[in-house]
C-alpha positions in Angstrom: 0.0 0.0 0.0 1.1 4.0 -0.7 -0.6 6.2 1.3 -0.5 10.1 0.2 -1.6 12.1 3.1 -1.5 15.4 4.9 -0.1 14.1 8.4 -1.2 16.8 10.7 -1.1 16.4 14.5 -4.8 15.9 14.7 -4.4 12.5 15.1 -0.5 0.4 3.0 1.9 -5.2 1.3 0.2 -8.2 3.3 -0.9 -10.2 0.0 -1.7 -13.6 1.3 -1.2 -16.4 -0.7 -3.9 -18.9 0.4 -5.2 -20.4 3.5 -3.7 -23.4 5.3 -4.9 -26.2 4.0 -7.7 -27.8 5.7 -10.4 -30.5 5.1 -13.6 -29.6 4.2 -16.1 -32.4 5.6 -18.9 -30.3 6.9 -20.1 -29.1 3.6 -21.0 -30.5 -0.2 -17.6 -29.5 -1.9 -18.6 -27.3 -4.5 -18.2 -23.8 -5.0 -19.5 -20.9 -3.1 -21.8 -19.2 -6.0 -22.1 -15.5 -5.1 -24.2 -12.6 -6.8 -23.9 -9.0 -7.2 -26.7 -7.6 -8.6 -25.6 -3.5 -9.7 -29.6 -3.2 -11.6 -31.2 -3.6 -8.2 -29.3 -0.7 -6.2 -31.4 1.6 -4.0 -30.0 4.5 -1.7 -26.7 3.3 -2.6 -26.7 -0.2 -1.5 -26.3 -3.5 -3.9 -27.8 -6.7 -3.3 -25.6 -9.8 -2.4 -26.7 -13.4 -3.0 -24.7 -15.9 -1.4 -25.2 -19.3 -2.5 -22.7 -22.3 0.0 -23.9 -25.1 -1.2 -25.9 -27.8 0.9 -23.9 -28.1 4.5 -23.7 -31.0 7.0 -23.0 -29.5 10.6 -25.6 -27.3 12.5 -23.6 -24.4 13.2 -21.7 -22.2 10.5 -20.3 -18.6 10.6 -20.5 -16.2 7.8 -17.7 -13.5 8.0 -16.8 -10.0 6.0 -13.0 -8.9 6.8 -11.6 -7.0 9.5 -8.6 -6.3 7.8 -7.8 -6.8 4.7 -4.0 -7.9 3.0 -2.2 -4.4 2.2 -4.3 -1.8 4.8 -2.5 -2.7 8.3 -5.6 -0.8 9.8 -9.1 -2.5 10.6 -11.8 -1.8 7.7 -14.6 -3.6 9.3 -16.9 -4.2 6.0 -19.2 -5.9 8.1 -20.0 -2.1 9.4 -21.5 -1.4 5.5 -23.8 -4.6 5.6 -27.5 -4.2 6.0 -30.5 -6.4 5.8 -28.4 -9.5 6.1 -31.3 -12.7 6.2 -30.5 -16.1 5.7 -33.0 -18.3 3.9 -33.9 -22.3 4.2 -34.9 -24.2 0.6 -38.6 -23.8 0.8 -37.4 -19.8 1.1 -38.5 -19.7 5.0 -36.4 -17.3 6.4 -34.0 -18.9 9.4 -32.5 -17.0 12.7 -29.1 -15.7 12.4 -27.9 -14.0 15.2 -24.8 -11.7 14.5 -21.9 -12.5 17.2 -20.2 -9.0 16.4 -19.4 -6.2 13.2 -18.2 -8.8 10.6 -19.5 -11.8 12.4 -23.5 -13.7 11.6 -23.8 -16.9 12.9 -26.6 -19.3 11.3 -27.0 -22.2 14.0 -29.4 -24.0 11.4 -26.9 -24.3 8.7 -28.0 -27.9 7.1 -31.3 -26.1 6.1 -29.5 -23.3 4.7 -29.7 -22.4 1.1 -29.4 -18.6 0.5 -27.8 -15.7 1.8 -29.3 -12.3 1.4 -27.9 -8.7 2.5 -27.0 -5.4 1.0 -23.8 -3.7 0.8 -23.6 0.6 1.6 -20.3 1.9 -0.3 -17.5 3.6 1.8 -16.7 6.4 -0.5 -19.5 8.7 0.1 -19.6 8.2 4.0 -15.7 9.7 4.5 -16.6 12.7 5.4 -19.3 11.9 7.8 -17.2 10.7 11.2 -17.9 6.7 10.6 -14.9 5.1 11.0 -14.6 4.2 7.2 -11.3 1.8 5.3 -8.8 3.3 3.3 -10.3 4.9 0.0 -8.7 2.3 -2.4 -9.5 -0.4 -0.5 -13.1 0.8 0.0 -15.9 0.3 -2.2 -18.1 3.0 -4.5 -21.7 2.9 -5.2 -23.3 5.4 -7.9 -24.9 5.2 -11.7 -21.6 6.1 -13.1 -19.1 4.6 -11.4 -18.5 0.9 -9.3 -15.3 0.6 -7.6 -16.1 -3.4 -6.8 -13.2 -4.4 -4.2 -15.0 -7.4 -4.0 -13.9 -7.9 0.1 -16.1 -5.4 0.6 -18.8 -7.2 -0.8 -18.1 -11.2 -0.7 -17.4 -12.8 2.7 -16.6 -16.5 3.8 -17.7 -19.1 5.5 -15.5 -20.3 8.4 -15.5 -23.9 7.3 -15.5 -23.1 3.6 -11.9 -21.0 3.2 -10.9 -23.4 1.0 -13.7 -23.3 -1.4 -14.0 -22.0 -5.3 -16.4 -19.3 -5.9 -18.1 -18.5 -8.7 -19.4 -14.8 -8.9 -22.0 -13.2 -11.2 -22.2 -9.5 -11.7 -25.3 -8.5 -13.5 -24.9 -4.8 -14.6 -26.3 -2.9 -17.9 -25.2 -4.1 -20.9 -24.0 -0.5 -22.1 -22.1 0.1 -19.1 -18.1 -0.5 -19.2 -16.2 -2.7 -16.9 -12.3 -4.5 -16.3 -11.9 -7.0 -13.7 -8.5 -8.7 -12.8 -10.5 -11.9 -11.9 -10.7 -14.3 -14.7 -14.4 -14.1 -17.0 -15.4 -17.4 -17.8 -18.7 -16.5 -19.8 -20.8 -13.5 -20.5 -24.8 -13.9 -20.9 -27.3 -11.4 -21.8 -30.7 -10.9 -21.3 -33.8 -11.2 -23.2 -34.1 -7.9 -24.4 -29.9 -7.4 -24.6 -30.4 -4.3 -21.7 -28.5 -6.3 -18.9 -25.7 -8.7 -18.9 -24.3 -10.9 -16.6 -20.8 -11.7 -16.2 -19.5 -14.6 -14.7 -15.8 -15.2 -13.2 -14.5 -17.7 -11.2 -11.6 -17.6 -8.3 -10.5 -21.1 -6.9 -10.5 -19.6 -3.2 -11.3 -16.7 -1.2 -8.3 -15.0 -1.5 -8.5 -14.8 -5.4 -11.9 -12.9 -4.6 -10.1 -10.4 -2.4 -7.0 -10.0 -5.0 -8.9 -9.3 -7.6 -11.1 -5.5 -7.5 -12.8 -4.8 -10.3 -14.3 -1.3 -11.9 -17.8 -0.9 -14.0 -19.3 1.9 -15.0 -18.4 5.2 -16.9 -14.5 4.0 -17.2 -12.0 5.8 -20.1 -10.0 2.5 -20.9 -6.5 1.9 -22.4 -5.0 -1.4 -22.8 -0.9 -1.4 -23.8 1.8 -3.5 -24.0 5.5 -3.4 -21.8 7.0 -6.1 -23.3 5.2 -9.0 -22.5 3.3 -7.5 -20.0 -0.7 -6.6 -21.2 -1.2 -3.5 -19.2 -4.7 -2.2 -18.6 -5.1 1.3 -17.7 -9.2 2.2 -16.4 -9.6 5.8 -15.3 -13.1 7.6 -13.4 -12.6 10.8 -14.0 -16.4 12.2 -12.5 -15.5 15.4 -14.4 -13.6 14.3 -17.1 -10.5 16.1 -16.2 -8.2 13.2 -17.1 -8.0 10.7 -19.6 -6.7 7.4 -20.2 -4.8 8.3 -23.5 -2.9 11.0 -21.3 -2.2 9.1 -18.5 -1.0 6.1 -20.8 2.3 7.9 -21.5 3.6 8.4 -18.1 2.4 4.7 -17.0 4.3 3.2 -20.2 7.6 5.1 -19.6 7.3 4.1 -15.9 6.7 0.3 -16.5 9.4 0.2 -18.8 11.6 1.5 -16.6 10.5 -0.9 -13.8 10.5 -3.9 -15.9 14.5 -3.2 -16.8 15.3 -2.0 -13.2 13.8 -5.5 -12.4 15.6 -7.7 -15.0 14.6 -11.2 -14.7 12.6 -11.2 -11.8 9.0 -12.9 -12.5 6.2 -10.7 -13.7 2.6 -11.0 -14.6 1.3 -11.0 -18.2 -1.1 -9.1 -17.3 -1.6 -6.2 -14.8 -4.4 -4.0 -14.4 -4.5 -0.2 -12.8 -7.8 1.1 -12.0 -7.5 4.8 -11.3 -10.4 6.7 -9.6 -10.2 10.5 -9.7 -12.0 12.4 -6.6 -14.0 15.4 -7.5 -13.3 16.8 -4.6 -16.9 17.1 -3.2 -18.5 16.2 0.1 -19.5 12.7 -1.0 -15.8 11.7 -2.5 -12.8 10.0 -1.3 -10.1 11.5 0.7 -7.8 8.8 1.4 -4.9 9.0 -1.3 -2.7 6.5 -2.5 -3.1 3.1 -3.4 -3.6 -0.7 -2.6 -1.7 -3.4 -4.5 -3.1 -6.9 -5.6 -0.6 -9.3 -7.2 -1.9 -8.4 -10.5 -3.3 -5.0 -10.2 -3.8 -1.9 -8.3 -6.6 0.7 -7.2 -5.6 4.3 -7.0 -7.6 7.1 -5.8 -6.4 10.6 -6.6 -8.0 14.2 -6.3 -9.3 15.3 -10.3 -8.0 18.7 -9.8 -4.4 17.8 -9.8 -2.5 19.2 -13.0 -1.2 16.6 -15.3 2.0 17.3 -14.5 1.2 16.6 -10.8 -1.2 13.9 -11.3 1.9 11.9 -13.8 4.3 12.4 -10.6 1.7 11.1 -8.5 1.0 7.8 -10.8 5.0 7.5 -10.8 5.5 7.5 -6.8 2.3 5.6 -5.9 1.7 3.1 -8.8 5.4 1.7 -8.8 5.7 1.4 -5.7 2.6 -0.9 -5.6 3.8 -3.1 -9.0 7.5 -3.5 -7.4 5.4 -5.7 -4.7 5.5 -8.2 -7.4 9.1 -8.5 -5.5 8.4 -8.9 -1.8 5.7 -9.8 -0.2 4.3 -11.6 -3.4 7.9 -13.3 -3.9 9.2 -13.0 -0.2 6.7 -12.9 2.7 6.5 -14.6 6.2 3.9 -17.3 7.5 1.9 -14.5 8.5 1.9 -13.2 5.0 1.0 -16.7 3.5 -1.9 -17.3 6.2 -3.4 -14.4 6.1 -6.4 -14.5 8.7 -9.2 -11.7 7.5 -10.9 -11.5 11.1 -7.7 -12.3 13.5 -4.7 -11.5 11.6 -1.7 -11.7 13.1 1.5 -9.2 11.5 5.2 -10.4 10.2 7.7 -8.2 12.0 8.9 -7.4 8.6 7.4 -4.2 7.2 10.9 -2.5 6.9 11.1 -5.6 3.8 7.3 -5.2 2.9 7.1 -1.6 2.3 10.0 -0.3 3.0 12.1 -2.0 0.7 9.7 -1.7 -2.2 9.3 2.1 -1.2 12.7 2.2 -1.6 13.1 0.4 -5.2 10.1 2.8 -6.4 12.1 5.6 -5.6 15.9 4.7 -6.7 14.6 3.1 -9.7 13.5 6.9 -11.0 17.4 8.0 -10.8 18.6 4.3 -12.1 16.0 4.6 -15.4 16.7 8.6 -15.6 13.2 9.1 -14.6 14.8 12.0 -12.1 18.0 13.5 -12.3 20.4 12.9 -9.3 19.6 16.0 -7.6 15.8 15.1 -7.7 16.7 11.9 -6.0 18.7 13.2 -3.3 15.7 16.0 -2.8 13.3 12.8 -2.0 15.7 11.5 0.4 16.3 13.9 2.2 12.6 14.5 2.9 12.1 10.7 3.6 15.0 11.6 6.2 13.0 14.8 7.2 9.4 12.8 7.6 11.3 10.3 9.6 12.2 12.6 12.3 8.4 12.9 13.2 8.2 9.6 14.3 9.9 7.9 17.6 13.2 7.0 15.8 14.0 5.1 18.6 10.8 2.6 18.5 12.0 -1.3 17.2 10.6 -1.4 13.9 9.9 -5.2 14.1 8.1 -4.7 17.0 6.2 -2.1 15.9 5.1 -4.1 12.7 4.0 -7.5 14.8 1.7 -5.0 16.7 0.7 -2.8 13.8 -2.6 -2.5 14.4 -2.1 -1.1 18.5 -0.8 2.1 19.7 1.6 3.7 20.2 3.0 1.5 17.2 0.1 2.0 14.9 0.7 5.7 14.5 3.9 5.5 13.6 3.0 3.0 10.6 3.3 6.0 8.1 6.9 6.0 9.1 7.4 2.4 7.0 7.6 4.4 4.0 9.9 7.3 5.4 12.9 5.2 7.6 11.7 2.0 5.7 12.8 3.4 2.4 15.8 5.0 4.3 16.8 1.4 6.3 16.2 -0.4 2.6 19.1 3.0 1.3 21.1 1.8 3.9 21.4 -2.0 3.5 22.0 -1.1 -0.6 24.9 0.9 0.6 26.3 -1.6 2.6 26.1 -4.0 0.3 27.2 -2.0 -2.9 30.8 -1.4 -0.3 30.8 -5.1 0.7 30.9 -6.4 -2.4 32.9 -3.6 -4.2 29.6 -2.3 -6.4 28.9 -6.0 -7.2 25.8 -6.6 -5.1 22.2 -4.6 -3.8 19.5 -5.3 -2.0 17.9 -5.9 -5.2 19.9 -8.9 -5.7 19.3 -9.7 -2.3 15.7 -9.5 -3.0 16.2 -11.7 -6.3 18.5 -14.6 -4.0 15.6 -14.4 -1.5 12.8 -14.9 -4.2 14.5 -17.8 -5.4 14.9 -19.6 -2.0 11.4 -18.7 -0.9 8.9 -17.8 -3.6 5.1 -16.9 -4.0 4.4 -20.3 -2.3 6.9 -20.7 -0.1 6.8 -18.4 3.1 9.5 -17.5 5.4 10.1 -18.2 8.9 9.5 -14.5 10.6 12.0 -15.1 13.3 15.1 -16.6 11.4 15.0 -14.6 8.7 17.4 -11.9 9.7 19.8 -14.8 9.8 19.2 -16.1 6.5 20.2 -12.8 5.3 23.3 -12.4 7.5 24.3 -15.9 5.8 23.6 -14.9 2.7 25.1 -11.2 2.7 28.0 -9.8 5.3 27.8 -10.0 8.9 27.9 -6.3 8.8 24.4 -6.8 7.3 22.7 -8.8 10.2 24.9 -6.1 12.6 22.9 -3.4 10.6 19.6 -4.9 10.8 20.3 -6.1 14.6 20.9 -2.5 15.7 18.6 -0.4 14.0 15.7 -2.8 12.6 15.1 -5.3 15.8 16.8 -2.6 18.0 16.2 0.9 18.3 19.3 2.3 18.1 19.0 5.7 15.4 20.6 5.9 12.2 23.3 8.2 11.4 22.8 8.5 7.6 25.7 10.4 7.1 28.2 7.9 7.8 26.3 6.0 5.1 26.7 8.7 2.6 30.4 9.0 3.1 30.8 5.8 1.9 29.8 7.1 -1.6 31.3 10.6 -1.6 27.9 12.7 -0.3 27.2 15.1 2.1 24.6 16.8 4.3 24.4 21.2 3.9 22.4 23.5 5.3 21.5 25.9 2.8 17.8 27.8 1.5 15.7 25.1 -0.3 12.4 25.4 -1.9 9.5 23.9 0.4 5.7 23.6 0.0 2.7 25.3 1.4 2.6 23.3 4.3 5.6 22.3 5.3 9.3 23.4 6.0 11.4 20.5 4.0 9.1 17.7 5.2 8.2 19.4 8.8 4.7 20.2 9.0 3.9 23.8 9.9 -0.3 23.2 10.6 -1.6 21.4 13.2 -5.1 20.5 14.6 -6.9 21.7 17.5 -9.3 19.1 18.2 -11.4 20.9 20.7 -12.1 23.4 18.5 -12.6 21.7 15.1 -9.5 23.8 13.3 -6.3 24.2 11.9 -3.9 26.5 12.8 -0.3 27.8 11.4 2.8 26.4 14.6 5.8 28.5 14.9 7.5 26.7 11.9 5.6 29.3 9.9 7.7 31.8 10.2 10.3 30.2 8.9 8.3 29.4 5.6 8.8 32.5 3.2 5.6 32.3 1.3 3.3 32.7 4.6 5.7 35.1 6.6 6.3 37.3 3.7 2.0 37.5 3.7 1.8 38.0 7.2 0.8 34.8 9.1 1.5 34.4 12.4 2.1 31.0 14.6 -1.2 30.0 16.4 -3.5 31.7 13.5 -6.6 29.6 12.9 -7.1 29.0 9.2 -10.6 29.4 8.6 -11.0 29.4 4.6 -8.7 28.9 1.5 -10.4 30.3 -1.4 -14.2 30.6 -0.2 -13.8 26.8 1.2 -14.2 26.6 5.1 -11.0 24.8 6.5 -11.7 22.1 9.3 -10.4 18.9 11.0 -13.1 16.7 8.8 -12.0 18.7 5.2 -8.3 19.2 6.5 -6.8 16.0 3.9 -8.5 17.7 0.4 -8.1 21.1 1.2 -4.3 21.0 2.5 -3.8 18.4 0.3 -5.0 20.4 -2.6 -2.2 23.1 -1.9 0.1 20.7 -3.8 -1.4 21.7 -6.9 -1.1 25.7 -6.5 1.0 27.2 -9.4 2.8 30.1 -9.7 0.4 33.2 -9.8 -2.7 31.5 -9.2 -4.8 34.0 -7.0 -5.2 33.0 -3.5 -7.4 34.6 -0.4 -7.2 32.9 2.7 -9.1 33.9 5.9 -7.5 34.0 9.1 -8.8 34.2 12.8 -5.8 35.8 14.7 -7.3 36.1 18.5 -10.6 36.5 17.6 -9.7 39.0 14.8 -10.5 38.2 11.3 -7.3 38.6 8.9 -7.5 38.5 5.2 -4.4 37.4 3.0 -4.9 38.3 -0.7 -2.3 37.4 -2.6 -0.9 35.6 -5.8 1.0 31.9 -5.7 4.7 32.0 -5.4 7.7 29.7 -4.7 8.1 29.2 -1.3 11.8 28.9 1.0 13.0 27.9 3.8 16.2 26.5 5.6 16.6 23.1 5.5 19.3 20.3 4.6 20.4 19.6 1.4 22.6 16.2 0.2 25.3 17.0 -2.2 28.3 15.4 -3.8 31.4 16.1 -1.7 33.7 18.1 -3.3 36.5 16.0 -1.8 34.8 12.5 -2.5 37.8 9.8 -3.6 37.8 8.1 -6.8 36.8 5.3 -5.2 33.8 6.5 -3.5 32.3 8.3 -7.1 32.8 4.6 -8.1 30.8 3.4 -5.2 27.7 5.9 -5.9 28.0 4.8 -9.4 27.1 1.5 -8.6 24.3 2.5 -5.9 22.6 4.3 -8.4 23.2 3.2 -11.9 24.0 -0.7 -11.6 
C-alpha cells in the first residue's frame, strides 16, 4: 500500500497467498456461487446473494474482513452490511444471530440455502465521522461509477476458506467494466439491456485480490514487453484521460520492468484509477492498494497533469514493485493471512519499506529524475522520519501494527523503511565492491522462498546475514530489531555525499518535510505552529504561529476537510490567486495574494567536493547498476 496524506497532528503489502490447507467435511464440496446484482441498487446499496452449497453441521459462521492484506488498519466491512437474512430451501427465512461487526452466525446451517444482505459503499460516508477503510480499499456505489473491491462485498464461511467461488455480476449491458478476476462467460438478457458476467476464483483469497471497476471508465489497454497493461480511469469530471495518462504509466513500466531484469512478472496487470472530484461525498484517502496483478488508486481530479503523472509515478510503482516482496518473499503471516484475526510479520521495513525504496531509486537508475531530484526525495524521507519515535524497534512495531503507540507511527514504513532499505544497498554495494544490492538480495531471496513458499519470521534476519556480510545482520540487529537511530551520514560517506544546510524550496505546508499546521481538536481547526515563520511564502504575507485557518479560497477549512483542502495546496502554481481567511485572537485577517515559490532552511545532500575516486565509483554502482 502508498498512502499520500496530509499528516497533521490531529491525530498500506500483506498479499496472502492462500489459507492453510484444511479439510472440508462439513459441507458438499462445490463452490460458493455468489451474486452482485448493480440493476437492483437503492440509496446506494447493492444486493448480495450468497449461495454455499448444501452443509452438514448445525452451526456455520459467515464473516466479511476485518482487515484486509495491504491496509495494516481494521476496515470492518461488516459495518457497511445491512439487511443481512438467511433463507432455508422452501425460502422460510431462518434465525441468524450476529456474534459482532463482521460476524452472523446461522445455527441451522443444514437447512441453509441462501444468503441475502446489501452492501452501503464507503466512498461517500468519508466525510461523515464513521470510521470508514482506506479509500482504495473501500468500495463506491453510484450510476456512473463501481469501484467493486470485492472484500467489501463477498465474505466466507469459516468452514468453507478453501472453497472456489463462482461470482455473477449483472450490470447494464452498455455500461463499461475491467476486472482482474478471470471471466469465464458473459450472458445477456432477453431484451440485450443487462448482462451478466460470470468469473470464477478457486478460493477466497483470489476474490479479495482481484477488484474490479464498472461503470463510466475511459479504458486503455498497452503492452511493456510481454506484460498486457490495462489502464481504467473515473474521472467524475472528465478532467483526465486514459490516453494522457498512458504515457507516463508506459515510460514508468518500462523502466521498472528493466530496473527488475529477470525477476518474474505478470502478463497481465491492471490499474484502476479513480479521480475524486473533490466534493463532500468523494474520497479523501490517497494512494493506493496493491493486488498481485493489479492496483486501485484514488487521486483528487483537480491535480494538473504534471502533478497527477508524478503522483501515478511515486504511488503506482511502488505498488507493481510488490511483485518482489511480499508476493515473492513474505512470512507465514503473510502466507496465512487470517481476514478476522490477523496476526502481522515483524517485517514491514522488507514489505514496504524495501519496495518504497526500489520505487524511488529506480527513478534515478531509469533517468526518470536526475540525481539531484533523487537526493531531494531522500532527504525528505530523512526529514518525515524525524516525526516519528526513531528510537521505537521497527519489528516490534510491525508485529503489533494495528495497536498504539505502534500503529501511529505505521506512516513511518515508508519514510525510515525506504531509508533502512538506502542503507542495507549501501552496505552491500561497499561489501561487495559495487557488485551486489539489495535488489539482488531481493532476487537470491525470491529464489529460495517464492510466492508459495513463506519465510520463517524469526530466522529470517539470519538467513540474510548468511547470505550477505555480517555487517548486514549487525545493521539490521541495531537499528531494525533494535532501536538504536541511524546516522545517515556515515552511510553517505561511503559514496562521496554530504549533508548542507542551505535555503531550499518547500511547499505550502511544510518546511522540507516538517509540518507547519496542526489540529486543534477541541475546536474543530487548523492552525499555522511556529514553523511558519520560517516558511517564506506565509511570513512574507503575514501569518502568524497559532493563526486559525478558517477558509482557503471561499472553502471553510476544518479537521473533517483538512486532507482535500491542504492536500489540494500541492497543486497551487505560480500566480494563481489566493485569499485565505484567518482568525488571529478573535480578529479576522484576510491574506490576498498571488502563488509563489516558497523557501525555507533546510538540509540539502550533495556530492562532496573532496569525494575519492573510489567513493564516485561506489555511488555509481548504488545508483546506476
Amino acid at each position: 500500500m502508498k498512502k499520500i496524506v496530509v499528516k497533521i497532528s490531529i491525530g498500506l503489502l500483506l498479499i496472502g497467498c492462500g489459507t492453510k490447507n484444511t479439510t472440508n467435511d462439513v459441507a458438499t464440496n462445490v463452490p460458493v456461487v455468489t451474486a452482485i446484482d448493480l440493476t437492483q441498487v437503492t440509496d446506494d446499496k447493492v444486493p448480495v446473494i450468497i449461495n454455499p452449497g448444501r452443509f452438514t453441521q448445525d452451526t456455520v459462521k459467515y464473516l466479511l474482513p476485518k482487515v484486509v492484506q495491504g491496509t495494516y488498519a481494521v476496515s470492518d466491512f461488516g459495518k457497511f452490511v445491512d439487511d443481512f437474512k438467511a433463507f432455508d430451501y422452501n425460502g422460510n427465512e431462518i434465525k441468524v444471530e450476529k456474534e459482532d461487526t463482521n460476524t452472523w452466525v446461522i445455527t441451522n446451517a443444514k437447512q441453509l440455502d441462501k444468503i441475502h444482505y446489501k452492501v452501503n459503499d464507503t466512498y461517500d460516508i468519508e466525510n461523515s465521522g464513521v470510521g470508514t477503510p482506506f479509500s482504495p480499499s473501500g468500495t463506491n456505489i453510484e450510476p456512473k461509477n463501481y469501484v467493486l473491491n470485492l472484500h467489501g462485498f463477498i465474505g466466507y464461511f469459516d468452514v468453507l476458506k478453501n472453497n472456489q467461488y463462482a461470482l455473477e455480476v449483472n450490470a447494464p449491458t452498455t455500461m463499461k467494466r475491467t476486472s482482474a478476476l478471470q471471466k469465464v462467460a458473459a450472458v445477456a438478457s432477453e431484451d440485450g439491456g443487462t448482462t451478466i458476467d460470470k468469473y470464477f476464483a478457486s478460493r477466497y483469497f483470489e476474490i479479495t485480490d482481484n477488484p474490479m471497476m464498472y461503470g463510466d471508465l475511459d479504458i486503455e489497454e498497452f503492452n511493456v514487453g510481454n506484460i498486457k497493461i490495462v489502464l481504467s480511469v473515473y474521472s467524475p469530471n472528465q478532467v483526465h484521460t486514459a490516453a494522457k495518462i498512458k504515457e507516463t504509466v508506459f515510460k514508468m513500466m518500462k523502466g521498472q520492468k528493466t530496473y527488475l531484469g529477470d525477476i518474474n512478472s505478470t502478463p497481465r496487470y491492471d490499474i484502476y484509477l479513480y479521480l475524486a472530484s473533490g466534493d463532500e461525498s468523494a474520497p479523501n484517502g490517497f494512494g493506493a492498494l496493491e493486488h498481485h496483478t493489479s492496483t486501485v488508486v484514488v487521486l483528487p481530479e483537480q491535480m494538473p497533469d504534471e502533478a497527477l503523472a508524478s503522483a501515478m509515478i511515486d504511488v503506482v510503482s511502488h505498488e507493481f514493485f510488490h511483485i518482489v516482496t511480499p508476493l515473492s518473499v513474505h512470512s507465514e503471516d503473510v502466507h496465512y493471512f487470517d481476514y478476522n484475526a490477523p496476526t502481522f510479520s515483524k517485517h514491514l521495513w522488507m514489505y514496504e519499506g524495501v519496495t518504497e525504496y526500489f520505487a524511488t531509486l529506480f527513478q534515478v537508475n531509469q533517468d526518470l529524475v536526475d540525481e539531484s531530484e533523487f537526493y531531494e526525495k531522500i532527504m525528505n524521507k530523512i526529514q518525515s522520519a524525524s516525526g516519528f519515535d526513531d528510537e521505537m524497534s521497527f519489528t516490534k512495531m510491525s508485529e503489533n501494527i494495528l495497536k498504539q503507540p505502534y500503529a501511529s507511527n505505521y506512516v513511518n514504513v515508508y519514510e525510515k523503511g525506504a531509508l533502512i532499505g538506502m542503507c542495507i544497498d549501501i552496505l552491500m554495494r561497499k561489501e561487495s565492491k559495487g557488485n551486489r544490492g539489495i535488489l539482488s538480495l531481493m532476487k537470491e531471496l525470491s529464489l529460495k522462498y517464492g510466492k508459495n513458499k513463506p519465510f520463517e519470521d524469526d530466522k529470517i534476519i539470519q538467513e540474510i546475514t548468511t547470505m550477505t556480510y555480517p555487517s548486514i545482520g549487525a545493521f539490521l540487529n541495531t537499528h531494525v530489531v533494535g532501536g538504536t537511530p541511524i546516522d545517515y551520514q556515515s552511510f553517505f560517506e561511503k559514496v562521496g555525499l554530504t549533508i548542507k544546510s542551505n535555503k531550499i524550496q518547500t511547499n505550502y505546508i511544510q518546511n522540507a518535510g516538517a509540518l507547519i499546521v496542526a489540529g486543534n481538536q477541541e475546536k474543530g481547526t487548523i492552525f499555522f505552529t511556529d514553523l511558519v515563520n520560517d516558511n517564506s511564502f506565509w511570513a512574507e504575507n503575514g501569518a502568524k504561529p497559532n493563526d486559525d485557518i478558517i477558509e482557503v479560497n471561499g472553502t471553510k477549512l476544518t479537521i473533517t476537510n483538512a486532507n482535500n483542502i491542504l492536500g489540494s495546496t500541492f497543486q497551487w502554481q505560480e500566480g494563481d490567486d489566493l485569499e485565505v481567511k484567518l482568525n488571529r485572537e478573535g480578529e479576522e485577517v484576510i491574506i490576498k495574494t498571488k502563488v509563489v515559490k516558497s523557501y525555507t532552511q533546510g538540509k540539502e545532500l550533495t556530492a562532496s567536493d573532496t569525494a575519492s575516486k573510489e567513493q564516485k565509483a561506489l555511488r555509481d554502482a548504488w545508483l546506476k547498476s
